[in-house]
C-alpha positions in Angstrom: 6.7 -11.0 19.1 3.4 -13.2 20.0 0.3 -13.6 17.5 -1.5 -10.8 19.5 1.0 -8.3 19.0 1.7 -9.1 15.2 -2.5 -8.6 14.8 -1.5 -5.5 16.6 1.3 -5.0 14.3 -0.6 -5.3 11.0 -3.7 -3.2 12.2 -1.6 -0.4 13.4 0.4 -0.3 9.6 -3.0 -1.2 7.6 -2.9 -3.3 4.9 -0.8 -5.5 2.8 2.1 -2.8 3.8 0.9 -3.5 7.5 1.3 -7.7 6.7 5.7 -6.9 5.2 5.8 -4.6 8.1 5.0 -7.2 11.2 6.8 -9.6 8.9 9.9 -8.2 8.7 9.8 -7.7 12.4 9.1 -11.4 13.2 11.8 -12.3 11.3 14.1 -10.0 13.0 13.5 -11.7 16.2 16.5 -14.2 17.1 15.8 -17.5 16.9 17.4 -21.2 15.6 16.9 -23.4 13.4 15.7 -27.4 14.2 18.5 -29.5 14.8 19.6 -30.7 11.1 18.5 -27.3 9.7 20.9 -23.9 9.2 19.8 -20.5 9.2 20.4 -18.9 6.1 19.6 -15.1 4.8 18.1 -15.2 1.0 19.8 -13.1 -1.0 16.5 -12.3 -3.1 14.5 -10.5 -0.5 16.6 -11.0 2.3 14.4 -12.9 5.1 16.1 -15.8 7.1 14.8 -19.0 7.0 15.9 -22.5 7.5 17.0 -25.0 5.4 18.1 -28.4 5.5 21.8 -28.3 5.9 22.7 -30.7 2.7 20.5 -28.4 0.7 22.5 -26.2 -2.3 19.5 -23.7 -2.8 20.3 -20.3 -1.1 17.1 -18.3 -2.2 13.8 -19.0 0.6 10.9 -20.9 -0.7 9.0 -18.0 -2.0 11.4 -16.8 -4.2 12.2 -20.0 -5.6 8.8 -20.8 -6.3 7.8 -21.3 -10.0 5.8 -17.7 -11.2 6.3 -15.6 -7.7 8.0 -12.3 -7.6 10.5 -11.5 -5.0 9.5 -10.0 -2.0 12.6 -7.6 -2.4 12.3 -3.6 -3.4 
């Protein structure tokens, strides 16, 4: 999905709801991860990402950041 159809995306679904939506849908998309990095799936809120491959922490960034709720529910 390009940046023109994710604007799409969001003004179509309105909102913050609108923003998870197009998201989620990004995310969907295949892709791979830069050479030295593995795709993993978080088990919080369940959005791949990519991590270095020596790294033991399976939640995303977000949800391991310090005061931030999961993106999950």
């Amino acid at each position: 999905m390009n940046k023109r159809r994710r604007e799409e995306a969001v003004l179509h679904a309105g909102g913050f709801a609108g923003e998870e939506a197009a998201a989620r849908a990004v995310n969907a998309e295949r892709w791979e991860p830069m050479p030295g990095m593995e795709k993993r799936r978080c088990p919080a809120c369940r959005y791949f990402f990519a991590a270095a491959a020596m790294t033991a922490e399976l939640r995303c960034p977000d949800c391991v950041r310090p005061g931030r709720r999961s993106r999950a529910g």
